[in-house]
KOLGU-4560 file (N, C-alpha, C; in nm, 3 decimals, padded with zeros to 5 digits):
<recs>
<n_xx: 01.437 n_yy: -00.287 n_zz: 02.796 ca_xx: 01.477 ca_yy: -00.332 ca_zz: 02.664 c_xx: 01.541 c_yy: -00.216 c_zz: 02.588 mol: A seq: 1 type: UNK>
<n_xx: 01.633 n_yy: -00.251 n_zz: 02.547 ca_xx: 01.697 ca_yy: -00.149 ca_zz: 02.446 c_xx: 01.629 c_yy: -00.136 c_zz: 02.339 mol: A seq: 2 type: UNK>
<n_xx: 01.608 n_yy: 00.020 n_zz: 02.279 ca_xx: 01.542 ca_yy: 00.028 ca_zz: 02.149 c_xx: 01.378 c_yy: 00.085 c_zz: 02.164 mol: A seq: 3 type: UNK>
<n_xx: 01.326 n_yy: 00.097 n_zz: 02.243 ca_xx: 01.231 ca_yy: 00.044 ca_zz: 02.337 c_xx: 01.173 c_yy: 00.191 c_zz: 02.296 mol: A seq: 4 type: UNK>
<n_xx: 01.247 n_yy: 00.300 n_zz: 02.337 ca_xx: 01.212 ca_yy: 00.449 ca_zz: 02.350 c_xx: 01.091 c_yy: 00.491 c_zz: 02.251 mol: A seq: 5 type: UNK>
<n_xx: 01.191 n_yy: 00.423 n_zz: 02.115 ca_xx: 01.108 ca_yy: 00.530 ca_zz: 01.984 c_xx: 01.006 c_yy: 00.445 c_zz: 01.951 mol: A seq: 6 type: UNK>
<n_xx: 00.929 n_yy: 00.316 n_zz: 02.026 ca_xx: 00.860 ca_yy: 00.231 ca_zz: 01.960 c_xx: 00.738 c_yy: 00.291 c_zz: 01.930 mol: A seq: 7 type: UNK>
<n_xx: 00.716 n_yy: 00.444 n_zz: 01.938 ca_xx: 00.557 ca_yy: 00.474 ca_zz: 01.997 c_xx: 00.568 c_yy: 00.592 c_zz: 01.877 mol: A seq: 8 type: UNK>
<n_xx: 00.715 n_yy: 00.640 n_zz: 01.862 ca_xx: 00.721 ca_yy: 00.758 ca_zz: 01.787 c_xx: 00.648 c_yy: 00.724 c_zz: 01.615 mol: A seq: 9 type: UNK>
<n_xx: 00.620 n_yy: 00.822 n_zz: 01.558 ca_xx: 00.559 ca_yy: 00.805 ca_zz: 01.419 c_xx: 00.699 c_yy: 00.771 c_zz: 01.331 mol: A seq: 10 type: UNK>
<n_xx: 00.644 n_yy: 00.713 n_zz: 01.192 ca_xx: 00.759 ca_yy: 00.669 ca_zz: 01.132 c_xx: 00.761 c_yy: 00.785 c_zz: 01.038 mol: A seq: 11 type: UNK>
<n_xx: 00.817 n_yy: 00.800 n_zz: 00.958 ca_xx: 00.855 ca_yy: 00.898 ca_zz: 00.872 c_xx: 00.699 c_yy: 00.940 c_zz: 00.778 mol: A seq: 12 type: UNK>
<n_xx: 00.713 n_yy: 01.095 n_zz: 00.710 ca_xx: 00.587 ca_yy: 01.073 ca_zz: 00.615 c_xx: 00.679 c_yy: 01.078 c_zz: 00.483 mol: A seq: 13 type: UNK>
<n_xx: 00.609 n_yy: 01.068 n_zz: 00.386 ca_xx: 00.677 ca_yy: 01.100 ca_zz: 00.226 c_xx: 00.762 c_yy: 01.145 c_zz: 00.192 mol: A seq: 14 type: UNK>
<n_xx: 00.738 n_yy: 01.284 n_zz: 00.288 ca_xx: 00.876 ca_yy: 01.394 ca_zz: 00.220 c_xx: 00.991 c_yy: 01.330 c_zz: 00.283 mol: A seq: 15 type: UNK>
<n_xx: 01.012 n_yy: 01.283 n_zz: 00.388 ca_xx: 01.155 ca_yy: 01.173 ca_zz: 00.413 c_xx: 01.199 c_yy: 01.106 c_zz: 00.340 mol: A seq: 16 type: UNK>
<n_xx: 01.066 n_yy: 01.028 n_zz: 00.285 ca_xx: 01.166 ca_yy: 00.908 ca_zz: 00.161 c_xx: 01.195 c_yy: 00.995 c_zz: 00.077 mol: A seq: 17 type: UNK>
<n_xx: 01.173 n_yy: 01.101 n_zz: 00.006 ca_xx: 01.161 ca_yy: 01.211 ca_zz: -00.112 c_xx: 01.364 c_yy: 01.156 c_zz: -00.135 mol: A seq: 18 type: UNK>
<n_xx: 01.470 n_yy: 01.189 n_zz: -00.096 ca_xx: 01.538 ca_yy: 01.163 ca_zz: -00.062 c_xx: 01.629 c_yy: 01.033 c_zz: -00.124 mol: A seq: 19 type: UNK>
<n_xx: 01.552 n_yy: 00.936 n_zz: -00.094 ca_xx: 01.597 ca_yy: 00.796 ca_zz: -00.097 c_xx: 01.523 c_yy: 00.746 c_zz: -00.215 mol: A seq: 20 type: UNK>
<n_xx: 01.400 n_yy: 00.782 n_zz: -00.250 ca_xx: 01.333 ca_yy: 00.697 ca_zz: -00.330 c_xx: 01.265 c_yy: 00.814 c_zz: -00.486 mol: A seq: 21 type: UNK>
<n_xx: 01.316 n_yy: 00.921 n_zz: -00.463 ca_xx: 01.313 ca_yy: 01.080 ca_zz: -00.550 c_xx: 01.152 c_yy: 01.090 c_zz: -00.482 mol: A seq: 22 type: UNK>
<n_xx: 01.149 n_yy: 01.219 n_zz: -00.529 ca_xx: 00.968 ca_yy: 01.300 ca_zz: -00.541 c_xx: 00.895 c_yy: 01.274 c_zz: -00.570 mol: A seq: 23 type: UNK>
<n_xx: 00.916 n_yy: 01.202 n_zz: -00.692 ca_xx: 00.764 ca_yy: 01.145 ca_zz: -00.747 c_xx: 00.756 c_yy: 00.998 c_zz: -00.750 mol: A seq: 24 type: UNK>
<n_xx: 00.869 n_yy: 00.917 n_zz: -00.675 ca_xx: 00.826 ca_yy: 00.770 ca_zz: -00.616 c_xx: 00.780 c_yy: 00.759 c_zz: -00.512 mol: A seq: 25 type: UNK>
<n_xx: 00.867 n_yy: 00.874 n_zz: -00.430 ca_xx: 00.779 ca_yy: 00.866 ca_zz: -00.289 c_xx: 00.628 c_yy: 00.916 c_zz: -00.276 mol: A seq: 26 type: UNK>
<n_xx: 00.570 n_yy: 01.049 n_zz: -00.358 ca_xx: 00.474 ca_yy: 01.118 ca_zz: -00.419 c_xx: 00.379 c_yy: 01.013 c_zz: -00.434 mol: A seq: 27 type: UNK>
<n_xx: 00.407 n_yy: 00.872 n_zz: -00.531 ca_xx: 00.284 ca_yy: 00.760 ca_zz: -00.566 c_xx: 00.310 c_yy: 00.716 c_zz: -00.460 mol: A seq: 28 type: UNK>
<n_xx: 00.390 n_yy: 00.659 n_zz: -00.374 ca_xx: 00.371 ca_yy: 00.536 ca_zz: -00.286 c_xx: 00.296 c_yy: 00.628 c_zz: -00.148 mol: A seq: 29 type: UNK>
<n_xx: 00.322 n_yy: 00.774 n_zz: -00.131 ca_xx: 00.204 ca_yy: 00.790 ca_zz: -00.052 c_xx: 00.103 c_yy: 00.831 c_zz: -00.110 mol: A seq: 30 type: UNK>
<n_xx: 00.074 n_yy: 00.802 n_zz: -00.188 ca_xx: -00.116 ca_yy: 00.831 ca_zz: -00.268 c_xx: -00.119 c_yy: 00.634 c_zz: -00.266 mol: A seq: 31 type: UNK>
<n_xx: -00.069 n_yy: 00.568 n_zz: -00.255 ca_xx: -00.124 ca_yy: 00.433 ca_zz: -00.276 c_xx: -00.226 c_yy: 00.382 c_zz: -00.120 mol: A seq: 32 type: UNK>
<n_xx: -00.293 n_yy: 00.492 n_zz: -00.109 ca_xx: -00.365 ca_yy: 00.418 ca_zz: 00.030 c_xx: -00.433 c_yy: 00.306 c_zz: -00.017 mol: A seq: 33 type: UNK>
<n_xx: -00.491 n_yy: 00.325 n_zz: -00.120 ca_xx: -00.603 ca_yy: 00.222 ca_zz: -00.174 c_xx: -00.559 c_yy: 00.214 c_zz: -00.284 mol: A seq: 34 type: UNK>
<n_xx: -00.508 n_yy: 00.073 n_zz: -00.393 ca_xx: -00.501 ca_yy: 00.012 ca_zz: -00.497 c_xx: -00.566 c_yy: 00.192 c_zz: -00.559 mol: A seq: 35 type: UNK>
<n_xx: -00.450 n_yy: 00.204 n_zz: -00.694 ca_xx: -00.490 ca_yy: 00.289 ca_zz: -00.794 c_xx: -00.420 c_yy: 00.264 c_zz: -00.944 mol: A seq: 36 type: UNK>
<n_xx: -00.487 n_yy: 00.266 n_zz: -01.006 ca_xx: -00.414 ca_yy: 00.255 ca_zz: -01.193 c_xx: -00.366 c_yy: 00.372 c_zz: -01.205 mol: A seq: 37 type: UNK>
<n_xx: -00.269 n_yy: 00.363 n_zz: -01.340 ca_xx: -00.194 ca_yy: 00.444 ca_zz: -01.396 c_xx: -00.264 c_yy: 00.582 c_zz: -01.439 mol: A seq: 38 type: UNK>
<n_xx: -00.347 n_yy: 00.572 n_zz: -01.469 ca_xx: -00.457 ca_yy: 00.639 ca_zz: -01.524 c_xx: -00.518 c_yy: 00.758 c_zz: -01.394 mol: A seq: 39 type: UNK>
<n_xx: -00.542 n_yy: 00.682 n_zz: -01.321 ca_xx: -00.590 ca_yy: 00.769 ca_zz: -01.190 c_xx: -00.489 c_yy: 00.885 c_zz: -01.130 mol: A seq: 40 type: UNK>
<n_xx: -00.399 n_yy: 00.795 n_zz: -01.102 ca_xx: -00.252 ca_yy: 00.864 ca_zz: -01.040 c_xx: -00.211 c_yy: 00.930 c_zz: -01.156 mol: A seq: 41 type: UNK>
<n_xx: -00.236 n_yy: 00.946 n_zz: -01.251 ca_xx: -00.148 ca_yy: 01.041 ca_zz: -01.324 c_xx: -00.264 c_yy: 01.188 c_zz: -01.355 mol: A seq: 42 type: UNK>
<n_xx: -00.345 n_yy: 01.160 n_zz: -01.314 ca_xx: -00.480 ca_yy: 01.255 ca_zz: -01.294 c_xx: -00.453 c_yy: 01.342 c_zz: -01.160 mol: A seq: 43 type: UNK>
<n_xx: -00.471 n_yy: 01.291 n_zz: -01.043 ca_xx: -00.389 ca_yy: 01.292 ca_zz: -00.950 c_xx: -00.277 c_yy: 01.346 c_zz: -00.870 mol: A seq: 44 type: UNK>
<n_xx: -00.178 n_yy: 01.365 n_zz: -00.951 ca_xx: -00.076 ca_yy: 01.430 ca_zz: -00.955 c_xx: -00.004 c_yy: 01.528 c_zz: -01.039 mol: A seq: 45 type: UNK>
<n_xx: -00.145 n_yy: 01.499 n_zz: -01.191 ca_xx: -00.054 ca_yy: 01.619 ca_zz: -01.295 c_xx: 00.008 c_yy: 01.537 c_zz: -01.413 mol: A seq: 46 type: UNK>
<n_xx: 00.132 n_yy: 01.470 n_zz: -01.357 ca_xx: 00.192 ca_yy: 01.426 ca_zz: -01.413 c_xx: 00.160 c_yy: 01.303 c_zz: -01.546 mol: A seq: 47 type: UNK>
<n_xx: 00.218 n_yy: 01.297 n_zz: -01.609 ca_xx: 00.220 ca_yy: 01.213 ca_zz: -01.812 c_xx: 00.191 c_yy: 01.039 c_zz: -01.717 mol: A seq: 48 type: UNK>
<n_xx: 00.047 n_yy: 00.974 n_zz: -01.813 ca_xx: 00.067 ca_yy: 00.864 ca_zz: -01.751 c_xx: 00.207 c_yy: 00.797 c_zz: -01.792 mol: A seq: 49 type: UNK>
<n_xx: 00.242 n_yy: 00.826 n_zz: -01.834 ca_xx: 00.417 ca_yy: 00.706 ca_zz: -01.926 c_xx: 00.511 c_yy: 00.766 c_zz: -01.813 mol: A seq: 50 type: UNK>
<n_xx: 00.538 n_yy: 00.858 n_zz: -01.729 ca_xx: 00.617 ca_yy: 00.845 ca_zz: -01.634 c_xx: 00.556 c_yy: 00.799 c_zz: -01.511 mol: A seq: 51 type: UNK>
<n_xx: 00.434 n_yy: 00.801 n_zz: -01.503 ca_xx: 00.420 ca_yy: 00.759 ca_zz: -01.406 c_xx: 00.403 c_yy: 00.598 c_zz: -01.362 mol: A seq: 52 type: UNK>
<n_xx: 00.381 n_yy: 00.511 n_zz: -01.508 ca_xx: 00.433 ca_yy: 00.396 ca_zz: -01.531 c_xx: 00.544 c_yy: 00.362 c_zz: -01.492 mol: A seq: 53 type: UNK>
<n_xx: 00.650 n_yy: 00.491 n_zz: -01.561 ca_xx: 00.801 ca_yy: 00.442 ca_zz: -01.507 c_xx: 00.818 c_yy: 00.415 c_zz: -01.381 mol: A seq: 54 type: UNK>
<n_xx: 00.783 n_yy: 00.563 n_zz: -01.328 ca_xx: 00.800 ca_yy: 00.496 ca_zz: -01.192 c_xx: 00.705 c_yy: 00.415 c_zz: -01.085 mol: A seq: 55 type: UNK>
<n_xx: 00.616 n_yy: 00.360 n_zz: -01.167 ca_xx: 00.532 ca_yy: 00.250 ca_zz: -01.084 c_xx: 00.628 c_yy: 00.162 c_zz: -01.133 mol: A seq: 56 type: UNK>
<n_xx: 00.684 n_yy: 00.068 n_zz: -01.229 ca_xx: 00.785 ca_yy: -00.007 ca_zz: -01.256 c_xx: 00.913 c_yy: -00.007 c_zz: -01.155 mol: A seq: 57 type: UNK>
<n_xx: 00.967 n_yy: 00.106 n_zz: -01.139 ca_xx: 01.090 ca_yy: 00.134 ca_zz: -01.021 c_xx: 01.030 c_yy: 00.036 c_zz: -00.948 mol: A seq: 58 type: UNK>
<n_xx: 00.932 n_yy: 00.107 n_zz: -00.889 ca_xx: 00.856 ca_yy: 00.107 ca_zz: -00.749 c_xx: 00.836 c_yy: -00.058 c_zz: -00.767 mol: A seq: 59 type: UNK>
<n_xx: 00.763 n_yy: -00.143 n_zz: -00.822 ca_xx: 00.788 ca_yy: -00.243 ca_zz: -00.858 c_xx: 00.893 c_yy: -00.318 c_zz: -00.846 mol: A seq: 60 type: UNK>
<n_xx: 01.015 n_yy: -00.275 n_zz: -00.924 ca_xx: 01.127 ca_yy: -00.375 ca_zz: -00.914 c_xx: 01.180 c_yy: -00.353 c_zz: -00.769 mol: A seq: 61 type: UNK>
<n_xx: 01.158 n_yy: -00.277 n_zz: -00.676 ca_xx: 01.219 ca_yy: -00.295 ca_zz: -00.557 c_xx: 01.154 c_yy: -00.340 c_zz: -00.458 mol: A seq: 62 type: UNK>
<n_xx: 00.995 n_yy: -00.373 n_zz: -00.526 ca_xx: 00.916 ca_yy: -00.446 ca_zz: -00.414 c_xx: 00.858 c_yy: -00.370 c_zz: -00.338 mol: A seq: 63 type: UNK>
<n_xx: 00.782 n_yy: -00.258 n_zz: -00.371 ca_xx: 00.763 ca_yy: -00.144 ca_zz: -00.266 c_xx: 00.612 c_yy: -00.160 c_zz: -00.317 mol: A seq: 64 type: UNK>
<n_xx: 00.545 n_yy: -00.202 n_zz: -00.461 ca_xx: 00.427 ca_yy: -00.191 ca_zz: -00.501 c_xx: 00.407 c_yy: -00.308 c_zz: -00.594 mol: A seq: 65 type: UNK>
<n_xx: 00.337 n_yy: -00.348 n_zz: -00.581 ca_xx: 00.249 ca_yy: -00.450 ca_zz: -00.701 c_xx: 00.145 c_yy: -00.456 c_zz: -00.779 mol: A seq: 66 type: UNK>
<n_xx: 00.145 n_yy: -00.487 n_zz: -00.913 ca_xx: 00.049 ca_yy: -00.483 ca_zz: -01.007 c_xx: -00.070 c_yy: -00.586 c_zz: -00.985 mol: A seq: 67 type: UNK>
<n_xx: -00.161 n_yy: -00.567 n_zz: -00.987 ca_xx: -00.240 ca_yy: -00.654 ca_zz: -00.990 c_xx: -00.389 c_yy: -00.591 c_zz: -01.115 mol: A seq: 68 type: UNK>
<n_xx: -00.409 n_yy: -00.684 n_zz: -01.174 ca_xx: -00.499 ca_yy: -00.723 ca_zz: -01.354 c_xx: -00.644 c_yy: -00.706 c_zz: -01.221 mol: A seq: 69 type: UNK>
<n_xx: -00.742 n_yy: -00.641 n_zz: -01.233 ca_xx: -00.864 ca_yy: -00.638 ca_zz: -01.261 c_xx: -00.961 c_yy: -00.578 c_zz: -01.373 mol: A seq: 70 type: UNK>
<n_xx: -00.969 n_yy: -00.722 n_zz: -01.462 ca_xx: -01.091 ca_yy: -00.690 ca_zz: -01.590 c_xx: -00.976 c_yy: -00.672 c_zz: -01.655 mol: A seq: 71 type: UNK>
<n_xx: -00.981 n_yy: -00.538 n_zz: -01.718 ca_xx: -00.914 ca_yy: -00.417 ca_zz: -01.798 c_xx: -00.780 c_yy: -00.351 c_zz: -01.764 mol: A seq: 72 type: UNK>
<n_xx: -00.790 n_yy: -00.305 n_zz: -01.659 ca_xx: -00.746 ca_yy: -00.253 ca_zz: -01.573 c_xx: -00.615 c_yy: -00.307 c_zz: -01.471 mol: A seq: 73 type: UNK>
<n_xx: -00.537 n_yy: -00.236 n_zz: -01.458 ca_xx: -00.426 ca_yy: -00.266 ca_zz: -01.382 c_xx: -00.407 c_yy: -00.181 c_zz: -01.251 mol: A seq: 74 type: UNK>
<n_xx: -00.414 n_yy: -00.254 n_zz: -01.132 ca_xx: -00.411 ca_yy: -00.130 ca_zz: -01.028 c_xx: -00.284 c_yy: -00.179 c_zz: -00.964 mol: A seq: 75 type: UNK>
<n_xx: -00.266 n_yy: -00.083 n_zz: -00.914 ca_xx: -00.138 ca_yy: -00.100 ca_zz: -00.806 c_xx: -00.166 c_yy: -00.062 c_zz: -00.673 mol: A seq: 76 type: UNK>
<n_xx: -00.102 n_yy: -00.159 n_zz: -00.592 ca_xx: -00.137 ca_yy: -00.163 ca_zz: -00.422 c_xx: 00.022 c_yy: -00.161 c_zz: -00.373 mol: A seq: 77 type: UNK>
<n_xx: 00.029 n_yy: -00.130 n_zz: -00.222 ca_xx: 00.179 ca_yy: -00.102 ca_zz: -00.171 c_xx: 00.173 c_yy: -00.246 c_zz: -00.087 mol: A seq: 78 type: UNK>
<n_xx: 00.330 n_yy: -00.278 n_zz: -00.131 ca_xx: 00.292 ca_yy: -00.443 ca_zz: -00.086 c_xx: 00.347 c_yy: -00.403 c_zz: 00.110 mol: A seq: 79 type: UNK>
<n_xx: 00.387 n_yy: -00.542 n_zz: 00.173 ca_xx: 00.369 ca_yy: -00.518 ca_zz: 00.288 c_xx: 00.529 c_yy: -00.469 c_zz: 00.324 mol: A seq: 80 type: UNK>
<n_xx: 00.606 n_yy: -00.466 n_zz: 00.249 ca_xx: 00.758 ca_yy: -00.350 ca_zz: 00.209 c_xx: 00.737 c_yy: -00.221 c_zz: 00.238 mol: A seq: 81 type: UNK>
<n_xx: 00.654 n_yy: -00.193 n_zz: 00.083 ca_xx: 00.614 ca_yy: -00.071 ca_zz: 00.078 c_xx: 00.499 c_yy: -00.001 c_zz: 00.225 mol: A seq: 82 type: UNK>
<n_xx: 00.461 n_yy: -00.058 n_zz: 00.261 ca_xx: 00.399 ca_yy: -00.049 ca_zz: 00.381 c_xx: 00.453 c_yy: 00.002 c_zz: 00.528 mol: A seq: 83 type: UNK>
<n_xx: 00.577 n_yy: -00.113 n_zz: 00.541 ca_xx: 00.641 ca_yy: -00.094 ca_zz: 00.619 c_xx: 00.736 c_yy: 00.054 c_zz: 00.571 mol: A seq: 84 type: UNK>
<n_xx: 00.787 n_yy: 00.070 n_zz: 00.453 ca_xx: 00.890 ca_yy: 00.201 ca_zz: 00.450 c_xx: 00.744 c_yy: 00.364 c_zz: 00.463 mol: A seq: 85 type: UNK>
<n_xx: 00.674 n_yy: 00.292 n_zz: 00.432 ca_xx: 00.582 ca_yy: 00.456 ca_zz: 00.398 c_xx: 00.507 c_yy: 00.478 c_zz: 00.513 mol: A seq: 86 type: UNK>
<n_xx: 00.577 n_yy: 00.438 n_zz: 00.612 ca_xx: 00.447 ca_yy: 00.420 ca_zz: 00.797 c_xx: 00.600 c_yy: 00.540 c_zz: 00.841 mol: A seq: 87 type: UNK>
</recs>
């Protein structure tokens, strides 16, 4: 089968997308192992929760992460997109 070779090879880590998706989108979407709020991730990384909103929003509109309401709280999980680009 053609194609066949690299099926075993690893897929890219973070710093690849760094690139395509900037530093600190690719930065959250590999800290999203497990559902995290704005609040956490911006602990986390340093960075102002209000950008890191922003770019959970990016990350959002391209389908790479989703919001989901528990209680209070808003967490974000990497949908099965974001999954597939961050493997």
């Amino acid at each position: 089968m053609r194609g066949i070779g690299t099926l075993w090879e690893p897929g890219p880590d973070t710093a690849d997308l760094a690139p395509a998706l900037g530093a600190t989108r690719a930065l959250l979407l590999g800290l999203l192992e497990t559902p995290a709020s704005t609040l956490e991730l911006a602990r986390r990384t340093g960075l102002a929760a209000g950008g890191v909103s922003a770019q959970l929003h990016r990350l959002a509109a391209a389908g790479l992460v989703a919001p989901h309401r528990t209680g209070r709280v808003v967490l974000y999980a990497r949908t099965s997109r974001g999954e597939a680009l961050h493997r």
